[in-house]
C-alpha positions as CSV (number, residue, x, y, z in Angstrom):
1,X,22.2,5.5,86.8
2,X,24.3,8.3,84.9
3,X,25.1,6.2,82.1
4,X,21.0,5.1,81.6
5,X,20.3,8.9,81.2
6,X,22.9,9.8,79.1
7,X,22.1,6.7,76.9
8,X,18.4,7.7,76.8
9,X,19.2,11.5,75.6
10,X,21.3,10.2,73.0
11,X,18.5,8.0,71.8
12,X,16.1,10.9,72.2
13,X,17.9,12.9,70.2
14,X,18.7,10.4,67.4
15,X,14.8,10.1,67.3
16,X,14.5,13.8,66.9
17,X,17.1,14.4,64.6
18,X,15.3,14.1,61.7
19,X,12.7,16.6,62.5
20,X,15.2,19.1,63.8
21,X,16.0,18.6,60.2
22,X,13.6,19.9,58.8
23,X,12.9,23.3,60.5
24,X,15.5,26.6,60.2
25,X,15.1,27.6,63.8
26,X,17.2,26.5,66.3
27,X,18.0,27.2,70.0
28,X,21.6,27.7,71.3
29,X,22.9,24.2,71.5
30,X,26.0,25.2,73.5
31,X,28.0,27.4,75.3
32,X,29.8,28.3,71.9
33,X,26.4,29.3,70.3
34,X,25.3,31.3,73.2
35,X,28.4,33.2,73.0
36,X,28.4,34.0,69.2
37,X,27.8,37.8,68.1
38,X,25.3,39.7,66.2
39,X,27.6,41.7,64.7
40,X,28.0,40.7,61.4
41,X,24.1,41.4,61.4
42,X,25.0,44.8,62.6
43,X,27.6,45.9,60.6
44,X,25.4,44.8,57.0
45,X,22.2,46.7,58.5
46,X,23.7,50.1,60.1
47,X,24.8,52.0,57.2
48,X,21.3,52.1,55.6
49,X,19.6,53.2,59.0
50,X,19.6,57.1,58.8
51,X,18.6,59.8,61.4
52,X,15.6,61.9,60.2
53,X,16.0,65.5,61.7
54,X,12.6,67.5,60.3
55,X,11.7,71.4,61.3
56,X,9.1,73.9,60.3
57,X,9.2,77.8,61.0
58,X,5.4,78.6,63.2
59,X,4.9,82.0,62.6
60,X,3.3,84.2,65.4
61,X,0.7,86.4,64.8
62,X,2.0,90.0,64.1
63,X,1.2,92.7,66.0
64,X,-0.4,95.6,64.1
65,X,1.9,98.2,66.0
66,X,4.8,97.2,63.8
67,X,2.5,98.6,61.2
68,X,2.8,102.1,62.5
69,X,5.6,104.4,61.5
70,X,5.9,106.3,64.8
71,X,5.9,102.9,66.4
72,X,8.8,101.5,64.9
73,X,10.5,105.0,64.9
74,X,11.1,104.4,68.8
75,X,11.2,101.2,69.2
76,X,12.6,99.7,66.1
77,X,11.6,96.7,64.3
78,X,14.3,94.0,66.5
79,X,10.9,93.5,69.0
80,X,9.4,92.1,66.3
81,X,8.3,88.6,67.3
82,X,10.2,85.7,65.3
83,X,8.5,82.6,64.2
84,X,8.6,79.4,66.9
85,X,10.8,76.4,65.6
86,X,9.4,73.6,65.7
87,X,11.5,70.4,65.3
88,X,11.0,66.8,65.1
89,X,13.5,63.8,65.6
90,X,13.4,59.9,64.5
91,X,15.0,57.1,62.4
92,X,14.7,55.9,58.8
93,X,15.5,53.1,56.6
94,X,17.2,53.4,52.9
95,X,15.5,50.6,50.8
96,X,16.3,51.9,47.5
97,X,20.2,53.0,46.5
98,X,19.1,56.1,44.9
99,X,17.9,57.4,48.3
100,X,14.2,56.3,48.8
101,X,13.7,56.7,52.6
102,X,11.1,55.1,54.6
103,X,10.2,56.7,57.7
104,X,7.0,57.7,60.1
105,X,4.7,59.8,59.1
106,X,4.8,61.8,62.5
107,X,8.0,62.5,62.3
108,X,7.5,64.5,59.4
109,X,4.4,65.3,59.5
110,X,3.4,69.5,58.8
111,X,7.6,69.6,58.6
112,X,8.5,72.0,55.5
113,X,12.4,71.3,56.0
114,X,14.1,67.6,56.4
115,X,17.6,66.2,56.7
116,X,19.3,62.8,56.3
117,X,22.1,61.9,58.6
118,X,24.2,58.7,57.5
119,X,25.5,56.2,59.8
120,X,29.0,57.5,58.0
121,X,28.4,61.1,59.4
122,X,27.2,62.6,56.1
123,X,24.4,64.5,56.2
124,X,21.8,65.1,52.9
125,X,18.7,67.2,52.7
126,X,15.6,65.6,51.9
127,X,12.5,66.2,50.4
128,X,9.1,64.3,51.1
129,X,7.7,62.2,48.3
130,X,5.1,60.5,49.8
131,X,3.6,60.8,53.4
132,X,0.3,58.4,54.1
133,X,-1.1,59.1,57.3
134,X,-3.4,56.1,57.6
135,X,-0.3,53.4,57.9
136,X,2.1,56.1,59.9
137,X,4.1,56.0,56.8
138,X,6.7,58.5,54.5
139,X,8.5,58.7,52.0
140,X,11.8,60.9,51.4
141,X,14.1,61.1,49.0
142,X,17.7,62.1,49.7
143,X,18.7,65.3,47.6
144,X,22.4,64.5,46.0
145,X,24.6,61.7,46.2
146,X,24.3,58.4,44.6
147,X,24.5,54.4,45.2
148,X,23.1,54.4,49.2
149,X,23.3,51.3,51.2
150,X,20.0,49.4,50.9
151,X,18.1,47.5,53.5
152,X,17.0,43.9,51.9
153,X,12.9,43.4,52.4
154,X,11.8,40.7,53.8
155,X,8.4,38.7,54.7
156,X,6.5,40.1,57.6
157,X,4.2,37.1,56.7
158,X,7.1,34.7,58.0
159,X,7.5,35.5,61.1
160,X,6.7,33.6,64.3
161,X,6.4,34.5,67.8
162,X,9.6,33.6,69.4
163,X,11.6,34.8,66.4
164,X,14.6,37.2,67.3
165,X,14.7,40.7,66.0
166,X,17.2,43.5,66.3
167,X,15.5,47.2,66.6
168,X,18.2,49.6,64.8
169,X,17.5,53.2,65.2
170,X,18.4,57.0,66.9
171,X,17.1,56.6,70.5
172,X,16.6,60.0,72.8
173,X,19.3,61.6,69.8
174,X,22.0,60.1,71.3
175,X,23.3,58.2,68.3
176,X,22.5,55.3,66.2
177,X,21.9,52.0,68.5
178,X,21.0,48.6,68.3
179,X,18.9,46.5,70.6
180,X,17.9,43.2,70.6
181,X,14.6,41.1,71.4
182,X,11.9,38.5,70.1
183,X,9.1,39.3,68.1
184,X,6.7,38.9,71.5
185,X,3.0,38.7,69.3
186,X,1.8,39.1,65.4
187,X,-1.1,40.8,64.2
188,X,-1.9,43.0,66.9
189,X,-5.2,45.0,66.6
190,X,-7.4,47.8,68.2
191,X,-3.5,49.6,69.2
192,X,-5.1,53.0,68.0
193,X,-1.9,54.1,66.5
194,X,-3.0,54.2,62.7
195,X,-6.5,52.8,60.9
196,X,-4.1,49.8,59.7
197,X,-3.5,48.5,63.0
198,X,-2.3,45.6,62.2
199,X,1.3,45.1,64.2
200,X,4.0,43.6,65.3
201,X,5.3,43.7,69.3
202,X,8.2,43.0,70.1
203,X,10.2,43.4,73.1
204,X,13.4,44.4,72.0
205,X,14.1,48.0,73.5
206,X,12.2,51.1,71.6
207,X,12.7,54.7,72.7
208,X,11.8,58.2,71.8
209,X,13.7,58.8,67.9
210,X,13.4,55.3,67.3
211,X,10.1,56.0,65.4
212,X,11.0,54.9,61.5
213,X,14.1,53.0,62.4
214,X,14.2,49.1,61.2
215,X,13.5,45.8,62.9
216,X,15.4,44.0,61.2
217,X,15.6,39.8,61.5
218,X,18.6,37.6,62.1
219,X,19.0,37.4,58.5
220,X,19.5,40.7,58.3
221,X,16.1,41.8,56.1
222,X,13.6,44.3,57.4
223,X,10.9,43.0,58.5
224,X,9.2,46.2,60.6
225,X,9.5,50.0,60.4
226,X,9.5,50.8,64.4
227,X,6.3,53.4,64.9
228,X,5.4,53.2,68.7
229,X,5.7,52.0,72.4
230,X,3.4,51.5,75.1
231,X,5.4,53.5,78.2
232,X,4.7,54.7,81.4
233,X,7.6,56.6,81.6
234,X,8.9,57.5,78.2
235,X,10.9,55.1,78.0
236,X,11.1,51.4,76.7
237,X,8.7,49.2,78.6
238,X,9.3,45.9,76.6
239,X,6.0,46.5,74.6
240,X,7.2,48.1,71.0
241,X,5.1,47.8,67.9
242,X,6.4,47.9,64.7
243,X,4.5,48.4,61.5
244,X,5.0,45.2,59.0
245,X,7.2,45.5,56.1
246,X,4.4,44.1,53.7
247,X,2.3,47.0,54.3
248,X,5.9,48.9,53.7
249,X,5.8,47.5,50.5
250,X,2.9,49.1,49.2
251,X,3.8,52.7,50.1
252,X,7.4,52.6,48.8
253,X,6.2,51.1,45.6
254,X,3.5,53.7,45.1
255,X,6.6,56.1,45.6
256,X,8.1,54.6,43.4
257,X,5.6,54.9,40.9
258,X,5.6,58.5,41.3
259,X,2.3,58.5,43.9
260,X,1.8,60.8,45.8
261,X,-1.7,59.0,47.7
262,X,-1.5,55.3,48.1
263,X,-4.3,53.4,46.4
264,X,-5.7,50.5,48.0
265,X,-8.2,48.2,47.3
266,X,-11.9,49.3,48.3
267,X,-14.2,47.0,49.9
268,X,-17.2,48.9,50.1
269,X,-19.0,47.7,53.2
270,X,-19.5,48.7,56.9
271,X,-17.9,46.0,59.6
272,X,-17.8,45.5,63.3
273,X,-16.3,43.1,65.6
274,X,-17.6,40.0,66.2
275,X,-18.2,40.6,70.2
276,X,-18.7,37.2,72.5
277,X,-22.5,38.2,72.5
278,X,-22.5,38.0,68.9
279,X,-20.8,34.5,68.4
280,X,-23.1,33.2,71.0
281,X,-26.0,34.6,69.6
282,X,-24.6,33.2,66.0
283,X,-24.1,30.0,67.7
284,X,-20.4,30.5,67.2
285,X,-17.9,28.6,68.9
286,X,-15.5,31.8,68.5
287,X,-15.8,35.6,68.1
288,X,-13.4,36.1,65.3
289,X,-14.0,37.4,61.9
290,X,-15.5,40.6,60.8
291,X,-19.7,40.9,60.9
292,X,-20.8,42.9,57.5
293,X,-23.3,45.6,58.9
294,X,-23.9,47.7,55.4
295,X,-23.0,47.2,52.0
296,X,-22.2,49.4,49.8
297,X,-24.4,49.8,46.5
298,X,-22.1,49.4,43.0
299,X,-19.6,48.4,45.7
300,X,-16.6,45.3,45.1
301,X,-18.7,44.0,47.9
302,X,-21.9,43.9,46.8
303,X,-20.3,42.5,43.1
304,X,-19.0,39.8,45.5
305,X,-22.4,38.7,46.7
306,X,-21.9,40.0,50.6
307,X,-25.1,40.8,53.1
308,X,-25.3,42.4,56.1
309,X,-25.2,39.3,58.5
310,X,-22.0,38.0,56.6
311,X,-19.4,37.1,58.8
312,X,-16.0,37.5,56.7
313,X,-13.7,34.8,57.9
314,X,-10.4,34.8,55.9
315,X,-9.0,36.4,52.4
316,X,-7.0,34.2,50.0
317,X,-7.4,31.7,52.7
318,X,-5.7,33.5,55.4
319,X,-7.8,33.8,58.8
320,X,-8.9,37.3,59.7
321,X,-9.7,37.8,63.5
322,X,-11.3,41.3,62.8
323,X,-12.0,44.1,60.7
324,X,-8.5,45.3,61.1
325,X,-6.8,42.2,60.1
326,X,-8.8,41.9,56.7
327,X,-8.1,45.8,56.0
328,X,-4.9,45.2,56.4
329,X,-4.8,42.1,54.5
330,X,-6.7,43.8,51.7
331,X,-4.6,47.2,51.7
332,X,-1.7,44.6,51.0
333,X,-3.1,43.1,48.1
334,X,-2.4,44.9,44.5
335,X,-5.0,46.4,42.3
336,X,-6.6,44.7,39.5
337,X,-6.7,41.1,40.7
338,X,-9.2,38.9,42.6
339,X,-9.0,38.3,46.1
340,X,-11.0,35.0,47.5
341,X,-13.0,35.5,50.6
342,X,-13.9,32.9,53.2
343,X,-17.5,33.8,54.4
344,X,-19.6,32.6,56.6
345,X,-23.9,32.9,56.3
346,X,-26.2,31.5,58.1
347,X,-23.9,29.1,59.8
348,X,-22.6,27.7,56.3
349,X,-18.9,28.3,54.9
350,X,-18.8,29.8,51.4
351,X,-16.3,31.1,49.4
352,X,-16.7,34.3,46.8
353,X,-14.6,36.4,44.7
354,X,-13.9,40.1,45.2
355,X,-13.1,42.7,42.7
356,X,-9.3,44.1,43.8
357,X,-10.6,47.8,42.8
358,X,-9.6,51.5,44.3
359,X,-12.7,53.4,45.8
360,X,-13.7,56.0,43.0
361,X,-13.5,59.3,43.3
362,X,-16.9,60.5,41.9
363,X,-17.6,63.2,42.3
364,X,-14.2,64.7,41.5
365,X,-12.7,66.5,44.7
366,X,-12.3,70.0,43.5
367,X,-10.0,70.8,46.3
368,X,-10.7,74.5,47.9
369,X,-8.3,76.0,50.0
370,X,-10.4,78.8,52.0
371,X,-8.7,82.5,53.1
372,X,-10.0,85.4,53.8
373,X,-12.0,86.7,56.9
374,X,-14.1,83.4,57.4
375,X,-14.4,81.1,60.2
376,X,-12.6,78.7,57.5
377,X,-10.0,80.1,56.4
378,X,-6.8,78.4,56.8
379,X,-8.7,75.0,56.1
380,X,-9.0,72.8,52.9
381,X,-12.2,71.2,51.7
382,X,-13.1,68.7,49.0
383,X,-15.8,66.8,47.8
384,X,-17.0,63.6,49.5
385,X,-16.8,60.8,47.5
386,X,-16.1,56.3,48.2
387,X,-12.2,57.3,47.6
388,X,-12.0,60.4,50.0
389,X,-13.9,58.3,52.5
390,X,-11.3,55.6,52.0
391,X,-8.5,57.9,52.2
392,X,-9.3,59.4,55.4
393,X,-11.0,56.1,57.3
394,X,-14.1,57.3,56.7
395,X,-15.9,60.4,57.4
396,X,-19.6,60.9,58.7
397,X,-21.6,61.3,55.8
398,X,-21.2,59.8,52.0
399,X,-22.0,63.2,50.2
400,X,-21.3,66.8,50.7
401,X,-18.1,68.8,51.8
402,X,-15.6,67.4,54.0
403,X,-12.8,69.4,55.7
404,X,-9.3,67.4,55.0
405,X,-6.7,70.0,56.5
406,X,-6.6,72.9,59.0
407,X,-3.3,75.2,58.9
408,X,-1.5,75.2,62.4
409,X,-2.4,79.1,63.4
410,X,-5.0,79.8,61.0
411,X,-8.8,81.5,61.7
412,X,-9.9,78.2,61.5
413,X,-8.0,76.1,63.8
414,X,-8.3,79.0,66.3
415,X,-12.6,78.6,66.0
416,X,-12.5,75.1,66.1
417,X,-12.7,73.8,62.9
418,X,-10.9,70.0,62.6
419,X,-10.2,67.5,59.9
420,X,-13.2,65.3,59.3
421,X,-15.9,68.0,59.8
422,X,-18.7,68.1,57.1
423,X,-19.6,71.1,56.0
424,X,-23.6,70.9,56.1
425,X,-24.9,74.9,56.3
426,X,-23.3,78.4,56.0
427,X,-25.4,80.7,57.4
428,X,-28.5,78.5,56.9
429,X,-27.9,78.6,53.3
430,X,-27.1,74.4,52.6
431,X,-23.6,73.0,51.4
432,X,-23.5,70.3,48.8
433,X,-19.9,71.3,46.9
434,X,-17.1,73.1,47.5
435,X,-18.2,75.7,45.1
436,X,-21.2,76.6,47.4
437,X,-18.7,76.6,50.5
438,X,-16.7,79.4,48.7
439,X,-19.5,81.5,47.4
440,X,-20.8,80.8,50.9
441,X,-17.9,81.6,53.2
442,X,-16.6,84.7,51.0
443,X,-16.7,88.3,51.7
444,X,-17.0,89.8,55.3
445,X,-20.5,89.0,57.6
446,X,-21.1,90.5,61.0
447,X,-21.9,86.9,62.0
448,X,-21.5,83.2,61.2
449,X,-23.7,80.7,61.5
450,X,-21.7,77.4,61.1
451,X,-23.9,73.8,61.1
452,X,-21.1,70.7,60.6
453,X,-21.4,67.0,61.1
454,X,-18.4,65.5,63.4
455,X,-18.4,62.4,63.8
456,X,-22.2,61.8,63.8
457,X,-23.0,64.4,65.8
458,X,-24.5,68.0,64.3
459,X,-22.8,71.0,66.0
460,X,-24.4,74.4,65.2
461,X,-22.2,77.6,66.4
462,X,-22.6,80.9,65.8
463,X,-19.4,83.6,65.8
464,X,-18.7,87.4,65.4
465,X,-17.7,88.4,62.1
């Protein structure tokens, strides 16, 4: 009986021989391969992982005593308070030799001071080129120095589920570290981490300061820049997502271009989900795609042809399960071609082409950074237009004045004020443009009557001058 199986597994794998052929993956096929090392991976990756260290000063609000002569007279000014440091730690990846790093945009996000720390121990400030907020991305550049070890680019495209990946980054501070894992799902959606959510999950161990650090694959090509975990605890769970090294693409290139936003192509039209209830009352077999619920007029999408109803099913004849998966598919696609998008109407497949265009930015933002004694200041303003709507994932209206920053500290963070409020009334007196905001929010008023859109929803408050 031995001999019959072992004559049938030879014949088996004679028959399969052929199609093991023609595939690159393999599994271990003996001892000998389970035992083999991935440290020739290791040793061609490390050097062009870096540990980002990032720090801003917070100053405290000063006490007017210190003002006063007779004050500081007896107590001098060494009570003074100091400003707060406020520090942030994670990982990067060098993927250009002059010293382009690509890390999180949390890690460095409102940081005024960064520093570079080589696998080798040497240590370089940085300053930030480019930091886009809606794919977690940055951009530094290493300050001195020349000819860094670079970090090949691979296809985030290629992967499979299944594949093995190596997450290389600065764990809890402890030092640079490598773990291993397999890329456990692709394209995942609706994470809430960034309005691209479009990632990959892997299991391979990711901590706190691993945020920016590489996945790398077993050819030794990036393939993800590490940007969250789900956790309990803290710590690894065996759920990491890592954001896709096609999307990194796009921001280093627009770096490299001398950028500072990142331009992406603009669609120009309101989607939702496809829900089960949806599909079935579509007569769908499946709720994918993403339903078109408004178009935009002079829009890309209303050049294409699309109509609320639409049901967009794929883009250059990939599948798109959702919203998220064709915005991400889009924001990888460069400006000034055509992109070809599968739609379904009325239960019939068509196929139409869209205009690769950037959202415009008419009317121009006139960008107004508010001071002064007014509920505002400490906040920045512009000018809603289709490109600042694209910018910041959309805001609640499509004309008017939009609040895009709020200093840490300031009058305005303190009253409540928060990126994405529109600006609709000062005082009763109506806001169209930044312009009218300052005329309106200048000089000093016993009280202010504030009127904002967030989110929707119209919030009037009034505060003591």
């Amino acid at each position: 009986m031995p001999r019959v199986v072992t004559a049938f597994i030879f014949l088996l794998a004679a028959a399969m021989a052929p199609a093991l052929a023609q595939t690159t993956r393999a599994v271990p096929q003996s001892r000998g391969d389970v035992m083999l090392s991935y440290a020739p991976i290791v040793k061609r990756v490390a050097p062009a992982v870096v540990n980002v260290y990032a720090s801003r000063v917070e100053q405290r609000q000063r006490n007017p005593l210190f003002d006063d002569p007779l004050f500081r007279q007896f107590f001098g000014g060494g009570g003074e308070p100091q400003g707060r440091v406020a520090q942030s730690l994670g990982s990067g990846v060098i993927v250009d030799a002059s010293g382009l790093v690509v890390t999180n945009h949390h890690v460095i996000e409102g940081m005024t001071d960064v520093k570079v720390s080589l696998a080798d121990k040497r240590e370089f400030e940085a300053e930030i080129v480019l930091s886009d907020q809606r794919t977690d991305l940055a951009v530094l550049r290493i300050k001195g120095g020349s000819k860094f070890p670079v970090l090949e680019l691979g296809d985030s495209d290629a992967l499979e589920v299944g594949d093995f990946a190596l997450a290389v980054g600065n764990p809890f501070g402890v030092g640079q570290t490598v773990t291993q894992g397999i890329v456990s799902a692709l394209a995942r959606t609706q994470i809430g981490i960034s309005d691209f959510g479009f990632f990959i999950q892997t299991d391979a161990a990711i901590n706190p300061g691993n945020s920016g650090g590489a996945l790398v694959d077993l050819n030794g090509r990036l393939v993800g820049i590490n940007s969250a975990i789900y956790s309990k605890s803290g710590g690894s769970m065996g759920i990491g997502f890592a954001i896709p090294v096609n999307m990194v693409k796009v921001v280093v290139a627009t770096a490299k271009g001398g950028g500072k936003l990142v331009k992406r192509p603009w669609l120009g039209a309101t989607l939702q989900s496809v829900t089960h209830e949806i599909a079935e009352s579509l007569g769908l077999e499946r709720s994918t795609g993403a339903l078109v619920t408004e178009v935009l007029p002079k829009s890309p999408a209303q050049e294409a042809g699309l109509k609320s109803g639409d049901i967009v099913e794929s883009i250059d004849g990939v599948a798109v399960d959702d919203p998220e998966a064709l915005g991400y598919r889009l924001a990888t696609r460069p400006l000034g071609g055509v992109a070809s998008l599968g739609v379904l109407r009325g239960g019939k497949s068509l196929i139409t082409p869209l205009t690769l265009m950037s959202a415009p930015e008419t009317p121009s933002r006139d960008e107004l950074k508010l001071s002064g004694n007014s509920p505002f200041s400490g906040a920045t303003a512009v000018n809603i237009s289709p490109a600042v709507t694209e910018e910041m994932g959309g805001v609640a209206a499509d004309k008017g004045v939009v609040i895009t920053d709020v200093a840490a500290g300031s009058i305005a963070a303190n009253v409540g004020v928060q990126k994405g409020d529109v600006i609709l009334a000062v005082n009763d007196a109506k806001i169209a443009n930044t312009a009218e905001l300052k005329q309106a929010a200048g000089g000093t008023k016993s009280l202010w009557k504030l009127t904002i859109n967030r989110g929707g929803q119209v919030i009037t408050s009034v505060l003591r001058g």
